[in-house]
PDB file with SEQRES, HELIX, SHEET and CRYST1 records, atoms N, CA, C and O in Angstrom:
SEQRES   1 A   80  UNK UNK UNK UNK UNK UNK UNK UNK UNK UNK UNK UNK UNK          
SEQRES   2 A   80  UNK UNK UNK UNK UNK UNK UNK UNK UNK UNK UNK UNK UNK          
SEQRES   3 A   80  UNK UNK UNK UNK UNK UNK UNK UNK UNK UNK UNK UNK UNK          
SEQRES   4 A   80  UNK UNK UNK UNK UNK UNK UNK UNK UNK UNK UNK UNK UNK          
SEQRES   5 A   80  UNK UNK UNK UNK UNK UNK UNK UNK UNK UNK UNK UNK UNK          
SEQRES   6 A   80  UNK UNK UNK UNK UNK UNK UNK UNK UNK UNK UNK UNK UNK          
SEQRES   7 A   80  UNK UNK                                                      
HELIX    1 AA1 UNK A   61  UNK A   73  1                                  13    
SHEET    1 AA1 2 UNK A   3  UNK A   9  0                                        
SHEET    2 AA1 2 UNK A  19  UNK A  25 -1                                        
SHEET    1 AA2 2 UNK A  38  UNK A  42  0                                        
SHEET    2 AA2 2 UNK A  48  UNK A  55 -1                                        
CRYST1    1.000    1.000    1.000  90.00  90.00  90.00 P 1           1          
ATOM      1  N   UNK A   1      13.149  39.077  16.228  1.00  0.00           N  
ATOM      2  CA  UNK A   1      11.711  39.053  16.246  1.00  0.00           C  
ATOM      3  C   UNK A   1      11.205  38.587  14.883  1.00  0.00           C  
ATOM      4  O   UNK A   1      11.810  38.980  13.886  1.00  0.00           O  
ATOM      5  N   UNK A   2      10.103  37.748  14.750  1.00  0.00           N  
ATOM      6  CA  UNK A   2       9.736  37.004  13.451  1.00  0.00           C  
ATOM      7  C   UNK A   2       8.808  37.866  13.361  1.00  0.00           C  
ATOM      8  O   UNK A   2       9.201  38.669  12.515  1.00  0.00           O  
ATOM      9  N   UNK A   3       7.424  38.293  13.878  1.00  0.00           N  
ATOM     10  CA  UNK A   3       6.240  39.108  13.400  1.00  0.00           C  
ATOM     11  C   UNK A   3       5.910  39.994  14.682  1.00  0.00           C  
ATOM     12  O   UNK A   3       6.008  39.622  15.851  1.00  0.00           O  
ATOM     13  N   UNK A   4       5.444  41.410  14.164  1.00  0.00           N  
ATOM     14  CA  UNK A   4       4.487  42.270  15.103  1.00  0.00           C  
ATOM     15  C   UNK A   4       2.696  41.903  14.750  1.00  0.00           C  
ATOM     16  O   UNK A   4       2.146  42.263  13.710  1.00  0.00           O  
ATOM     17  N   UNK A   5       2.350  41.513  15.311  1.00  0.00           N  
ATOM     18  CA  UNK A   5       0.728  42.013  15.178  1.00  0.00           C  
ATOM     19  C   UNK A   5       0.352  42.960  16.162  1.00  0.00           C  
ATOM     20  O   UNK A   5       0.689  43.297  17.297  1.00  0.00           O  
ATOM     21  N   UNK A   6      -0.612  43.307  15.148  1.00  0.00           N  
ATOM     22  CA  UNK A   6      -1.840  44.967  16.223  1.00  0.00           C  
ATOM     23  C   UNK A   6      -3.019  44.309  16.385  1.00  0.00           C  
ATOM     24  O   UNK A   6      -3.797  43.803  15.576  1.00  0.00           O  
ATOM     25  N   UNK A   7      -3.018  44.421  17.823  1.00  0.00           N  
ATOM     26  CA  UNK A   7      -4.545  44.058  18.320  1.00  0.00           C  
ATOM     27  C   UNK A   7      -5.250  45.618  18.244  1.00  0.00           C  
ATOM     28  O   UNK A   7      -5.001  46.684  18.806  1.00  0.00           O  
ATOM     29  N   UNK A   8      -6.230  45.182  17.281  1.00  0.00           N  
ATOM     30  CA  UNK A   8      -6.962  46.875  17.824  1.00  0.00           C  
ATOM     31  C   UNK A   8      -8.667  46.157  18.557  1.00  0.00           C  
ATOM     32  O   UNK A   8      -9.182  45.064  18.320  1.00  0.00           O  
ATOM     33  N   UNK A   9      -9.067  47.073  19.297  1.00  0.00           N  
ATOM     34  CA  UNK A   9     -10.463  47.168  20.286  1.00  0.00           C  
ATOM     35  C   UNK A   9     -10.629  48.207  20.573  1.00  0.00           C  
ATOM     36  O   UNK A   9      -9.738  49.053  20.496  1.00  0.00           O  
ATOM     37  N   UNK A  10     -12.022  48.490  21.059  1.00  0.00           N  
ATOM     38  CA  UNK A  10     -12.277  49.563  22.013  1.00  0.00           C  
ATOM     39  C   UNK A  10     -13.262  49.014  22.742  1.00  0.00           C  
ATOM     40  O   UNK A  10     -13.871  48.201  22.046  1.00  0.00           O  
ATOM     41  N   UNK A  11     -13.656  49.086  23.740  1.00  0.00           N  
ATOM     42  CA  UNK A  11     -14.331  48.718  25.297  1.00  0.00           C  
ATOM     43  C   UNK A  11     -16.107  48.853  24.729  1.00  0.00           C  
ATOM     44  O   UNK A  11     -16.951  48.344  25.467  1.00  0.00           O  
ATOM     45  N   UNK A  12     -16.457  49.370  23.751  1.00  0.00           N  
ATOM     46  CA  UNK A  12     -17.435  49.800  23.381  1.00  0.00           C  
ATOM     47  C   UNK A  12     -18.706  51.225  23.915  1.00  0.00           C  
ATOM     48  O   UNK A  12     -19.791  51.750  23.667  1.00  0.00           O  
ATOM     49  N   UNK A  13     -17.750  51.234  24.614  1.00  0.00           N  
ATOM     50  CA  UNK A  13     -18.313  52.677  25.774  1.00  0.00           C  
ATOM     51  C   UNK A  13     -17.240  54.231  24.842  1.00  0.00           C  
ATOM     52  O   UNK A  13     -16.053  54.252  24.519  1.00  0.00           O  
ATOM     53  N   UNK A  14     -18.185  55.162  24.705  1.00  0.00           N  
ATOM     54  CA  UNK A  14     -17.818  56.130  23.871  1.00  0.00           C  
ATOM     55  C   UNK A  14     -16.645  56.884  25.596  1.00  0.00           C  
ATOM     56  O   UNK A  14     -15.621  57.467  25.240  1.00  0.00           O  
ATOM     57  N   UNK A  15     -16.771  56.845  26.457  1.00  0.00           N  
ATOM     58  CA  UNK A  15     -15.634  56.933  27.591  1.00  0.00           C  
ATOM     59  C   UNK A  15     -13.937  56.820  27.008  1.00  0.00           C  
ATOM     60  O   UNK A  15     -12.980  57.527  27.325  1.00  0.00           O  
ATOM     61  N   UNK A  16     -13.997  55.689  26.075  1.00  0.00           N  
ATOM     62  CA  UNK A  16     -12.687  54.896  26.076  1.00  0.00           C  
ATOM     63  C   UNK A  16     -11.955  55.098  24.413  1.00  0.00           C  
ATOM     64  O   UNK A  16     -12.117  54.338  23.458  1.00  0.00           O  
ATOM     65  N   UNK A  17     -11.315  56.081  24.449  1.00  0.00           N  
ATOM     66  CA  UNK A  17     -10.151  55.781  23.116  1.00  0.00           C  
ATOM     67  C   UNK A  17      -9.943  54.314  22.568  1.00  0.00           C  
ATOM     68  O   UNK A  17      -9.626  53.304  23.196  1.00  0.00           O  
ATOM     69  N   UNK A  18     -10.203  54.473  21.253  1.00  0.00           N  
ATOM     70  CA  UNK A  18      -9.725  53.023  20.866  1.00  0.00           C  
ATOM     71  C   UNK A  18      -8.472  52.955  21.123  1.00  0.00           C  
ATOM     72  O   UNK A  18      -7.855  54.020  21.073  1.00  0.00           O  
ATOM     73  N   UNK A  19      -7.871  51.952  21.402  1.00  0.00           N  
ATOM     74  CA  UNK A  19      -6.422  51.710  21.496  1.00  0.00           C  
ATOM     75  C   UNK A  19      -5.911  50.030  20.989  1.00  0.00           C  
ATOM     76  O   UNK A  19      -6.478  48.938  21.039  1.00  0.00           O  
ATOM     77  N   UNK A  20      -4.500  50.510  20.478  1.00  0.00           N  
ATOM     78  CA  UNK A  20      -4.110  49.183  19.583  1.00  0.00           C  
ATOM     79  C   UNK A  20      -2.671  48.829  20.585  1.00  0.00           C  
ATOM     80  O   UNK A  20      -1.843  49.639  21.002  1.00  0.00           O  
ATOM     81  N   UNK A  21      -2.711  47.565  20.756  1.00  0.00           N  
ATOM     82  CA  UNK A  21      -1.583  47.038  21.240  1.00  0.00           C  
ATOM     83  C   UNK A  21      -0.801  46.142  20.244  1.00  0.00           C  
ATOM     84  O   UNK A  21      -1.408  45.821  19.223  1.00  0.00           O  
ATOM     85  N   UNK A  22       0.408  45.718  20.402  1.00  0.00           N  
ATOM     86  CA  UNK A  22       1.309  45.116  19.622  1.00  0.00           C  
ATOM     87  C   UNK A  22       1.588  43.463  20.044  1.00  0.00           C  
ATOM     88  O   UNK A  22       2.547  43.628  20.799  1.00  0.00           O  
ATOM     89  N   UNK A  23       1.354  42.027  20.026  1.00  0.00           N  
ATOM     90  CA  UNK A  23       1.793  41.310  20.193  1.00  0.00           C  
ATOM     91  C   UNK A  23       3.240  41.165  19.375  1.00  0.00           C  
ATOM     92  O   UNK A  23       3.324  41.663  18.252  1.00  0.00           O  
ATOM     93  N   UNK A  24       4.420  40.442  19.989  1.00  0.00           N  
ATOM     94  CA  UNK A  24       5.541  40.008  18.816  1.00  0.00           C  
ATOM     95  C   UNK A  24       5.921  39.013  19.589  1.00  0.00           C  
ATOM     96  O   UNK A  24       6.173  38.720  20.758  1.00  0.00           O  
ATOM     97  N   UNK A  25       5.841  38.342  17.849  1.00  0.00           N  
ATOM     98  CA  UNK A  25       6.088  36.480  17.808  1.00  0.00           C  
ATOM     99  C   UNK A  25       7.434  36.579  17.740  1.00  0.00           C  
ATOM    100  O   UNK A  25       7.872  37.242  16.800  1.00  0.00           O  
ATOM    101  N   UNK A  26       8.282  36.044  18.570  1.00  0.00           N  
ATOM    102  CA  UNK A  26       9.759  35.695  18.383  1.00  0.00           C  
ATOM    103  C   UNK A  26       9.767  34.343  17.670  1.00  0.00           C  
ATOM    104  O   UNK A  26       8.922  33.448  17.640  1.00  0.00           O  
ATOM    105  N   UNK A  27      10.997  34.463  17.094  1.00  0.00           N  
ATOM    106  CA  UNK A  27      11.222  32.710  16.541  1.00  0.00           C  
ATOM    107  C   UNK A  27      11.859  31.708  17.581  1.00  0.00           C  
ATOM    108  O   UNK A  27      12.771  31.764  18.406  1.00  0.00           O  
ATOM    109  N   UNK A  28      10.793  30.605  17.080  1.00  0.00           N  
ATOM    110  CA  UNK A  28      10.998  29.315  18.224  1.00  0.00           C  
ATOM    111  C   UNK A  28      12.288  28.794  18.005  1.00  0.00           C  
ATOM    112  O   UNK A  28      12.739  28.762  16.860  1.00  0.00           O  
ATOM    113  N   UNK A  29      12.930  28.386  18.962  1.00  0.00           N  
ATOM    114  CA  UNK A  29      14.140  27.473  19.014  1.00  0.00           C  
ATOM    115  C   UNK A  29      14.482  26.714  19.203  1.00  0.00           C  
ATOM    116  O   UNK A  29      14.598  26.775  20.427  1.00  0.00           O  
ATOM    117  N   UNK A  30      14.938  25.528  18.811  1.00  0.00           N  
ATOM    118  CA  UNK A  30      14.948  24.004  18.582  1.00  0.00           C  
ATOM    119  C   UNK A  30      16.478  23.252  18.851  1.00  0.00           C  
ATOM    120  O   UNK A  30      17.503  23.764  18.401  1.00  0.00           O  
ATOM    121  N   UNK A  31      16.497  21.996  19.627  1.00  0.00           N  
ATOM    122  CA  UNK A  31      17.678  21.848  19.635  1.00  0.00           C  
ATOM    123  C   UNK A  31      18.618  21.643  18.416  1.00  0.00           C  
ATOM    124  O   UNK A  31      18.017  21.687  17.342  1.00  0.00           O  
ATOM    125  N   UNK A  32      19.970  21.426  18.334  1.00  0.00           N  
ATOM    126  CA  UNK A  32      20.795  21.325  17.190  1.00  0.00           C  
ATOM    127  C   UNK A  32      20.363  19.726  16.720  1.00  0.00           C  
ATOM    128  O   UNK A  32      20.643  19.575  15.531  1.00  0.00           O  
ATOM    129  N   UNK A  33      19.920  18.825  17.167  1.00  0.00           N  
ATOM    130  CA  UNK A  33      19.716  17.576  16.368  1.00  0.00           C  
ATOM    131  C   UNK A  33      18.285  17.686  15.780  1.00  0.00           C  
ATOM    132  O   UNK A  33      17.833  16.682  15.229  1.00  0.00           O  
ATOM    133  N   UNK A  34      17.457  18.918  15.850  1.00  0.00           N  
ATOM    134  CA  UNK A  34      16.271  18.607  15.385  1.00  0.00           C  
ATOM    135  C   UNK A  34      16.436  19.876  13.925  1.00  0.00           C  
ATOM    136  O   UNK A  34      15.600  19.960  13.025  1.00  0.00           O  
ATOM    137  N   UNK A  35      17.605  20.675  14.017  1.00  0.00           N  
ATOM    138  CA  UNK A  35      18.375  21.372  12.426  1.00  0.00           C  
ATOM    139  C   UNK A  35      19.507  20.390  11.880  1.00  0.00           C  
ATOM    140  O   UNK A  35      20.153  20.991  11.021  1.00  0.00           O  
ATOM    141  N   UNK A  36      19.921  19.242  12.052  1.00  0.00           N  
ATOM    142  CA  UNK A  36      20.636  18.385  11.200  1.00  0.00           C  
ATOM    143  C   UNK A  36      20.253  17.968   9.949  1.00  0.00           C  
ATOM    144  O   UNK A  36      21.013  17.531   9.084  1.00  0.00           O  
ATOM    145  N   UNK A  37      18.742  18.145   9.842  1.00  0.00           N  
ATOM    146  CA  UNK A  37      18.214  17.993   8.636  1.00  0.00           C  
ATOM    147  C   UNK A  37      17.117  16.271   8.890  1.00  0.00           C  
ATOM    148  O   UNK A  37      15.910  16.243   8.649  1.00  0.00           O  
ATOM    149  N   UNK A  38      17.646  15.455   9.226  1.00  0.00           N  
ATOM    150  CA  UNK A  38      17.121  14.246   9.093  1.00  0.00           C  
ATOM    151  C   UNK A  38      15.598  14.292  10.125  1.00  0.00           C  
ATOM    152  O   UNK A  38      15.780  14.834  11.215  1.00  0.00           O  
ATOM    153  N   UNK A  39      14.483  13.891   9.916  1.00  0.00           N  
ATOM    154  CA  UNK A  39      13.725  13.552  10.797  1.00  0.00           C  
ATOM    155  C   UNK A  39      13.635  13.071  11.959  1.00  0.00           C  
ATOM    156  O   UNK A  39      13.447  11.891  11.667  1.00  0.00           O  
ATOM    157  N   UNK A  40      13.628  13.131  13.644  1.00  0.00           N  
ATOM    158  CA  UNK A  40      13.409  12.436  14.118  1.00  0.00           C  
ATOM    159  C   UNK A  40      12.279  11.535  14.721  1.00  0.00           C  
ATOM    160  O   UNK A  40      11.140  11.950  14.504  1.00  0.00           O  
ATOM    161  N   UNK A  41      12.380  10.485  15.370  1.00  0.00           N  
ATOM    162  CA  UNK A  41      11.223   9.767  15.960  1.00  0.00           C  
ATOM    163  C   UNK A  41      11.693   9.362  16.807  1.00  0.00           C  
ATOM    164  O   UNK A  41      12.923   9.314  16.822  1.00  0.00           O  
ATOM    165  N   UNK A  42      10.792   8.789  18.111  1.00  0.00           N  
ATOM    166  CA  UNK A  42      10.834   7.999  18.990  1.00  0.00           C  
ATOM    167  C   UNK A  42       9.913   6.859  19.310  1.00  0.00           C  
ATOM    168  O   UNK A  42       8.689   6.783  19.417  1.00  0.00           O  
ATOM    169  N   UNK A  43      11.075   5.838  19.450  1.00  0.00           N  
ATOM    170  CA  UNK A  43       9.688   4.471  19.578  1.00  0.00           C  
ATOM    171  C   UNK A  43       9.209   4.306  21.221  1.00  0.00           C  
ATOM    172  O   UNK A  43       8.314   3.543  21.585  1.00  0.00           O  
ATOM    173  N   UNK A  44       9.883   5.052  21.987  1.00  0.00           N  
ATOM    174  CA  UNK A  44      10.362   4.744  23.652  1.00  0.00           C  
ATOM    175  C   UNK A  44      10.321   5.661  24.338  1.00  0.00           C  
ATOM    176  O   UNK A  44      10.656   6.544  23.549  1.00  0.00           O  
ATOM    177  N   UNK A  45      10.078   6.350  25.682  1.00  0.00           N  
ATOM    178  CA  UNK A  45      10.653   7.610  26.096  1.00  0.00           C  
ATOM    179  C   UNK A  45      12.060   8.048  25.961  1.00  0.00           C  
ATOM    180  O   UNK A  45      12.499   9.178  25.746  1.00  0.00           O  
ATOM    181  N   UNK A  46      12.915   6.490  26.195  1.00  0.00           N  
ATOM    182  CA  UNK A  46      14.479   6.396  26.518  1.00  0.00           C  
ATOM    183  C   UNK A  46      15.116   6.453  25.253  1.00  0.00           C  
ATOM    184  O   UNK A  46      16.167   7.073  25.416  1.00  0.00           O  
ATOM    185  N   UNK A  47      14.965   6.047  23.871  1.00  0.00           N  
ATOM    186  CA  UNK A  47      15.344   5.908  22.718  1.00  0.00           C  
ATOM    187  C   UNK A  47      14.848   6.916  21.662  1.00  0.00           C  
ATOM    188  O   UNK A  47      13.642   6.916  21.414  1.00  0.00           O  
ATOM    189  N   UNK A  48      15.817   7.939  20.892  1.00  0.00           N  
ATOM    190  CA  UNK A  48      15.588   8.456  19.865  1.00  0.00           C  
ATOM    191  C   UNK A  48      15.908   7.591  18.543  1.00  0.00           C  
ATOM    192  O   UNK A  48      16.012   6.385  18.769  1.00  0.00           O  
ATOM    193  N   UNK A  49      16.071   7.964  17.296  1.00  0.00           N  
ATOM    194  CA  UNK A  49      16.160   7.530  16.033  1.00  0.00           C  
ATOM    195  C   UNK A  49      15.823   8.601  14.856  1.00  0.00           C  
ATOM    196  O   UNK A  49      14.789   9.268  14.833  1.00  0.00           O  
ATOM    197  N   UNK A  50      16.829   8.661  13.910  1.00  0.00           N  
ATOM    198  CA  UNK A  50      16.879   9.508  13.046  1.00  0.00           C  
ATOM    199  C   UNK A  50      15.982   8.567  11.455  1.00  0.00           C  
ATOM    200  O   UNK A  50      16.397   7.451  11.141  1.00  0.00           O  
ATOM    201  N   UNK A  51      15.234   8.989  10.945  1.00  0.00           N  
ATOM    202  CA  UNK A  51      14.945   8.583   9.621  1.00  0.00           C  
ATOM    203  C   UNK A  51      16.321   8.807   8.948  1.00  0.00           C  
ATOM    204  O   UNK A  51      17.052   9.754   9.240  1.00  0.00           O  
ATOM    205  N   UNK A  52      16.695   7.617   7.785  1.00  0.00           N  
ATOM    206  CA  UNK A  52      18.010   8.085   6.809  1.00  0.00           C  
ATOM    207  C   UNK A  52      17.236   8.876   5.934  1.00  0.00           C  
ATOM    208  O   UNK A  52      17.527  10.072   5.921  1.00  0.00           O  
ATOM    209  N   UNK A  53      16.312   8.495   5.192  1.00  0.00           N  
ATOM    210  CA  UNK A  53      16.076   9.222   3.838  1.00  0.00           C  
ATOM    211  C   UNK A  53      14.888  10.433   4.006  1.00  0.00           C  
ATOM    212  O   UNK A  53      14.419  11.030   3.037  1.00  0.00           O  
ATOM    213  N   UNK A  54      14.460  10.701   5.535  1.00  0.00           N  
ATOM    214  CA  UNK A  54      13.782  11.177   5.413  1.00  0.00           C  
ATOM    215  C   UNK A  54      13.992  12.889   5.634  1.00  0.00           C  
ATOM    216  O   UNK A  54      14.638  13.162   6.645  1.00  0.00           O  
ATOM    217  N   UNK A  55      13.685  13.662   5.095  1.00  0.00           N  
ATOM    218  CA  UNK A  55      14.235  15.234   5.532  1.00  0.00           C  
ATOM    219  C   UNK A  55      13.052  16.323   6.135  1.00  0.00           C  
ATOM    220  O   UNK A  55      11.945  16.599   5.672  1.00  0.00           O  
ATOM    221  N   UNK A  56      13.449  16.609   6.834  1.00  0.00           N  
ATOM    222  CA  UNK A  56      11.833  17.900   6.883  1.00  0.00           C  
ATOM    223  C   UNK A  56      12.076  18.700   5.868  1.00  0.00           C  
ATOM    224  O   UNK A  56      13.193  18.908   5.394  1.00  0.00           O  
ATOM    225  N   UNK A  57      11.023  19.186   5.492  1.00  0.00           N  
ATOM    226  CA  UNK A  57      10.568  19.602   4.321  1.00  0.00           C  
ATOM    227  C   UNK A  57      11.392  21.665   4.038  1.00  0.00           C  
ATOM    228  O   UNK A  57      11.765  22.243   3.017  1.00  0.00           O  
ATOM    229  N   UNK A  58      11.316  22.261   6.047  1.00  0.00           N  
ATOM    230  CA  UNK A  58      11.073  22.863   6.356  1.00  0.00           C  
ATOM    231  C   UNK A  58      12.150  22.973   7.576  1.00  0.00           C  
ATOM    232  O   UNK A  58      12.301  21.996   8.310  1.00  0.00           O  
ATOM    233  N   UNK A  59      12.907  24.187   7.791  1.00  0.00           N  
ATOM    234  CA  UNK A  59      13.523  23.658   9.848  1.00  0.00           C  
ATOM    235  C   UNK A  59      12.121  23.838  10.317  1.00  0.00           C  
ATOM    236  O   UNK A  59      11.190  24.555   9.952  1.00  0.00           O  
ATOM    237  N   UNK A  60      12.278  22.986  11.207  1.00  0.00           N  
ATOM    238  CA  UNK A  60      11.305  22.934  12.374  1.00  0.00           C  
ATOM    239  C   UNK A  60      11.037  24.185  12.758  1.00  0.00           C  
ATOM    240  O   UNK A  60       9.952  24.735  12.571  1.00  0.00           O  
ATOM    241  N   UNK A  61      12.384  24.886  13.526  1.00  0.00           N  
ATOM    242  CA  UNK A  61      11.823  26.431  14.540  1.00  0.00           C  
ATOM    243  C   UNK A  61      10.658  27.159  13.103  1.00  0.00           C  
ATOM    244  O   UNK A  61       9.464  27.446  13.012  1.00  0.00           O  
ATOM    245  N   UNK A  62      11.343  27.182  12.589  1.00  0.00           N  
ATOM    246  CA  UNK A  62      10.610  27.933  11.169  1.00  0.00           C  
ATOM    247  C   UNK A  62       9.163  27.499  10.853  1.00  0.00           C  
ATOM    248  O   UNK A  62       8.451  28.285  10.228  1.00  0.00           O  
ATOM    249  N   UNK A  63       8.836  26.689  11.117  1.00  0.00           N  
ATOM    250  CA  UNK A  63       7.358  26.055  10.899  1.00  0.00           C  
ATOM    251  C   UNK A  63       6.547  26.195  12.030  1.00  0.00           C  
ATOM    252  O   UNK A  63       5.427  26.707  12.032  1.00  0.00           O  
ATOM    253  N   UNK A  64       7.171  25.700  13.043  1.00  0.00           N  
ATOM    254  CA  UNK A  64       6.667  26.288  13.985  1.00  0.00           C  
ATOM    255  C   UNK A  64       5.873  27.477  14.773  1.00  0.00           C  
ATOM    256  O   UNK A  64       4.776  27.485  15.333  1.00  0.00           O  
ATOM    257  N   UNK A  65       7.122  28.726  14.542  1.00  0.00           N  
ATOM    258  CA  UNK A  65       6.934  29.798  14.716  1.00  0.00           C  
ATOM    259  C   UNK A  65       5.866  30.181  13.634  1.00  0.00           C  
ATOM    260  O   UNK A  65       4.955  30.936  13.976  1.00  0.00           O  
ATOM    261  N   UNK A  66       5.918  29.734  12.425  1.00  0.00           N  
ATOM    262  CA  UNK A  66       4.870  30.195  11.113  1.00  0.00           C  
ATOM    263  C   UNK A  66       3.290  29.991  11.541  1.00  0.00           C  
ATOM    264  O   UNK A  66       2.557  30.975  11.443  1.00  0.00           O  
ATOM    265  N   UNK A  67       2.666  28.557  12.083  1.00  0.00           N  
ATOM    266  CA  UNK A  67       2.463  28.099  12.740  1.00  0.00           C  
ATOM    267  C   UNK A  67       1.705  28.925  13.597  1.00  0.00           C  
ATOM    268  O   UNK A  67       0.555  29.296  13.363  1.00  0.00           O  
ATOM    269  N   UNK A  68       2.382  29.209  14.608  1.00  0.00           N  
ATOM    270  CA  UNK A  68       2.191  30.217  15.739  1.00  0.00           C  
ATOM    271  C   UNK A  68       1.002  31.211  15.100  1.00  0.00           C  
ATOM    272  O   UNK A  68      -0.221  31.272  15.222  1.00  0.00           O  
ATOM    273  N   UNK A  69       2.170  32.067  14.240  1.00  0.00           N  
ATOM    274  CA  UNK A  69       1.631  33.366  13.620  1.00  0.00           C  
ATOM    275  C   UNK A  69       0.223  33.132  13.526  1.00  0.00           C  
ATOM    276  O   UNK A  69      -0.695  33.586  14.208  1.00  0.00           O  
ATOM    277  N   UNK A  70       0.219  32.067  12.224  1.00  0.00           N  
ATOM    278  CA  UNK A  70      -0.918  31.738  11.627  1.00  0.00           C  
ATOM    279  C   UNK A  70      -2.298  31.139  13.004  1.00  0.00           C  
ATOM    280  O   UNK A  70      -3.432  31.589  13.166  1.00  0.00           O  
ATOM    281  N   UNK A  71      -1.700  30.197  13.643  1.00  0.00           N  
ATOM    282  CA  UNK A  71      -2.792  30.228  14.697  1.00  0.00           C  
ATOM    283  C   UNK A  71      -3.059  31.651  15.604  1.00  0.00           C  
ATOM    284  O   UNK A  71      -4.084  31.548  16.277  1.00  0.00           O  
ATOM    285  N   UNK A  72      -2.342  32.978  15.766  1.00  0.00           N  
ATOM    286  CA  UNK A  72      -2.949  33.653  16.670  1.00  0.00           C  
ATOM    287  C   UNK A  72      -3.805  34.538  15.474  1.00  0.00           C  
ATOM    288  O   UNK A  72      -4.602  35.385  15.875  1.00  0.00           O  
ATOM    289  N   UNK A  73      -3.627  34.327  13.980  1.00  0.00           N  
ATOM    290  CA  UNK A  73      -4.466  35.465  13.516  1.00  0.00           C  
ATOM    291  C   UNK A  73      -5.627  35.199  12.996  1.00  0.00           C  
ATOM    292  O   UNK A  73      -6.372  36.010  12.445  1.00  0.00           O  
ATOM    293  N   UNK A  74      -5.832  33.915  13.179  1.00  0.00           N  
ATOM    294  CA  UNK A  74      -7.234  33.153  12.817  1.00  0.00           C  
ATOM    295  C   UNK A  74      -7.836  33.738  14.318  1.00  0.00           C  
ATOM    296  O   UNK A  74      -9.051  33.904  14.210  1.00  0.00           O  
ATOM    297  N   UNK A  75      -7.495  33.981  15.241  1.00  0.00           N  
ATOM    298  CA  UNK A  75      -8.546  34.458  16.270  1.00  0.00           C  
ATOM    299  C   UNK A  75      -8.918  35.767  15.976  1.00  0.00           C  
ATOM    300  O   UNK A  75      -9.198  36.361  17.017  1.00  0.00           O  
ATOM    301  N   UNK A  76      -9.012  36.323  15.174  1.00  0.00           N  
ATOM    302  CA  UNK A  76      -9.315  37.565  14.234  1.00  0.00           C  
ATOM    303  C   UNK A  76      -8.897  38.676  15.624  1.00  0.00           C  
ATOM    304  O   UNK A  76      -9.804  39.425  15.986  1.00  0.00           O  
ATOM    305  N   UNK A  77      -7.822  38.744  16.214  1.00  0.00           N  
ATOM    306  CA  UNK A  77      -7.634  39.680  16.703  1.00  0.00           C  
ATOM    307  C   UNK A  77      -6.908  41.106  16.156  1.00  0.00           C  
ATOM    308  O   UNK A  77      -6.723  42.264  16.533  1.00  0.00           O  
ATOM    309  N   UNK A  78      -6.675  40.380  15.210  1.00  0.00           N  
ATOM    310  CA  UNK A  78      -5.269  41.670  14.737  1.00  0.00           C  
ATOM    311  C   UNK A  78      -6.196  41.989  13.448  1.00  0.00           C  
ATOM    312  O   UNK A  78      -6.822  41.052  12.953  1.00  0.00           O  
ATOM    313  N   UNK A  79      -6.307  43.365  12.856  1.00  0.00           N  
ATOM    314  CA  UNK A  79      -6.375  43.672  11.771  1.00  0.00           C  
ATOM    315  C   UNK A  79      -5.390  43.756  11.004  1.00  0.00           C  
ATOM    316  O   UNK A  79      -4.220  44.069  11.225  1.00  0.00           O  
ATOM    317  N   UNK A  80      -6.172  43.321   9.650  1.00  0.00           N  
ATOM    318  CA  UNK A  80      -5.090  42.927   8.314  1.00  0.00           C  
ATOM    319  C   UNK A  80      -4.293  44.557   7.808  1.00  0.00           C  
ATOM    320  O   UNK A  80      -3.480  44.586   6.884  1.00  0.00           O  
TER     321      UNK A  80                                                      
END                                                                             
């Protein structure tokens, strides 16, 4: 598991306990030619191609998943 977030709410009706739930971000997984290190591209549906000099900066799953995180907590659901 990469992150827990807590959603907290309450319904706004004094009836209802606040209650906090847990989302968890697992880490994304990527095939083995996209952790070789080199960039890929495609010019074609049918044709891949590796950049020589070019490297991600970052693995992919790892950015990704970061990514993720960062887009679900801009929806200000989770307290900090």
């Amino acid at each position: 598991m990469f992150a827990l977030l807590r959603i907290g709410y309450s319904s706004g009706r004094t009836l209802y306990r606040k209650r906090i739930d847990i989302v968890a971000v697992c880490r994304f997984e990527t095939s083995s030619y996209l952790r070789e290190g080199r960039i890929v591209y495609r010019e074609n549906p049918e044709e891949s191609g590796f950049y020589e000099y070019h490297r991600w900066a970052a693995e992919p799953a790892e950015t990704i998943t970061a990514a993720m995180i960062d887009a679900l907590r801009s929806l200000r659901f989770f307290p900090s």
